[in-house]
N, C-alpha and C positions, 0 to 999 in steps of 0.2 A: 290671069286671063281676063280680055277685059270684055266689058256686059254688052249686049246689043244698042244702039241709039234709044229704041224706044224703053228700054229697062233704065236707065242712066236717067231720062227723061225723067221717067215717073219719080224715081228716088230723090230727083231734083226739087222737084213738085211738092214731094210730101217734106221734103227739108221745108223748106218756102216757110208751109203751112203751120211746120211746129215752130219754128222760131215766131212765127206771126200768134202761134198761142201764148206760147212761153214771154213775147213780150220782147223779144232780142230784135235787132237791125239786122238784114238781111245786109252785111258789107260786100263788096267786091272780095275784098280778101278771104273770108267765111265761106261763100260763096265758091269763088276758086277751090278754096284747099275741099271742100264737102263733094264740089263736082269730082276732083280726083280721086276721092275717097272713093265716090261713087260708080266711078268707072269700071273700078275692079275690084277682084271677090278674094286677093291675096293677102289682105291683111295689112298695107304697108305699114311700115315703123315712120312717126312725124318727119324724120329726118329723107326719106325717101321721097314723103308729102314734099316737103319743102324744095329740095331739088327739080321736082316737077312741074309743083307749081311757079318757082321761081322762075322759068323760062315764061310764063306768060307775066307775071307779075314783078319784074326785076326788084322792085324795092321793099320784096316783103320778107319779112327776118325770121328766122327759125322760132325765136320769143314768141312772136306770133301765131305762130301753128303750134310751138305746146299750148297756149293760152287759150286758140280758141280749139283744138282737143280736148281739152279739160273742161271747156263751158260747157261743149256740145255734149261731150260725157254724163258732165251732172244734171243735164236735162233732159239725158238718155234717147238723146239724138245719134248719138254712135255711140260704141262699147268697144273697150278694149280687153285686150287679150294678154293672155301672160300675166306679167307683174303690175301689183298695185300703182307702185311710185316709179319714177322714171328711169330706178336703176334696175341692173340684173340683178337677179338673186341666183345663187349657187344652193345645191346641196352636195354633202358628200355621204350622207345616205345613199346607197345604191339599190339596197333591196326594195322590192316593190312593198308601195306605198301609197296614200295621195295624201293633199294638202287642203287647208284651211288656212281661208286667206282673211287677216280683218280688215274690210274698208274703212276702216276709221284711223289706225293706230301704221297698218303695213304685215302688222304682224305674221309671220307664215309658220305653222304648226302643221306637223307629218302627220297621219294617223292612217293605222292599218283597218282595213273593213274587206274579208274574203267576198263578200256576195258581189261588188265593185269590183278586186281581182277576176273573178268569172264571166262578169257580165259580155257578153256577147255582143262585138260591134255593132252597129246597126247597118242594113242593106247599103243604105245611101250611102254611107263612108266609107265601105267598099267599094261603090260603083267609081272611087275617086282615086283607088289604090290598095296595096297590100295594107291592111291592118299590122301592123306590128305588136304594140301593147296600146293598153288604153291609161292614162292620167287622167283622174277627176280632181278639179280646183273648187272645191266649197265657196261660196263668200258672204261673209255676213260679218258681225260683231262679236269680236272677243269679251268674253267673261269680265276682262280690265277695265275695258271702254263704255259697258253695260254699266260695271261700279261706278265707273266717272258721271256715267249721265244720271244716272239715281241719286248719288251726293249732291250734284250740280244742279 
């Protein structure tokens, strides 16, 4: 669904400013792909990005929108969702569950916790539709990656 002008606006505004912290160039390209981001509150997948903005940007390439996804990422200009790395991940775990994810490594580990089972949706995400069940994604640093950085 997409946001009002002056929401868009503002999210425009505050991009500008972090990049202008962070030290990054405000490109056309950046710019474009951040304004589309910014327009809507559905989450798109880069390849979505890219189609949309390519109709204003004809010559800009898919490489481009993961690349600057990623920068903007690790400067926690936008967050993503789902999976770590750019692939899907499957389980065939059915039974409920949730997951721990490592930002470092990709690694995705199942773990059961009832009091998480039970917890009770929140208002807001109701006011958006039926709740079905809820999945919590942890993310932090695996146990391996901690070893690594200790050795290292």
């Amino acid at each position: 669904m997409p946001l009002d002008p002056v929401s868009v606006a503002s999210r425009v505004e505050a991009f500008a400013a972090a990049c202008r912290r962070a030290g990054l160039k405000t490109t056309p390209q950046r710019a474009e792909i951040y304004r589309e981001l910014a327009r809507t509150e559905e989450h798109p997948d880069a390849e979505t990005l890219y189609r949309r903005v390519r109709k204003r940007l004809p010559s800009l390439s898919l490489d481009t929108v993961y690349r600057t996804l990623r920068m903007l990422e690790g400067r926690g200009i936008v967050s993503r969702m789902g999976t770590i790395r750019e692939r899907a991940r499957y389980d065939a775990n059915t039974e409920r569950h949730h997951h721990f994810v490592c930002t470092r490594c990709g690694l995705v580990g199942d773990f059961h916790c009832e009091a998480l089972d039970t917890f009770p949706p929140p208002v807001e995400a109701g006011t958006m539709g039926r709740v079905d069940s809820i999945h919590v994604e942890l993310r932090g640093v695996c146990r391996a990656c901690q070893q690594k950085r200790k050795r290292g």
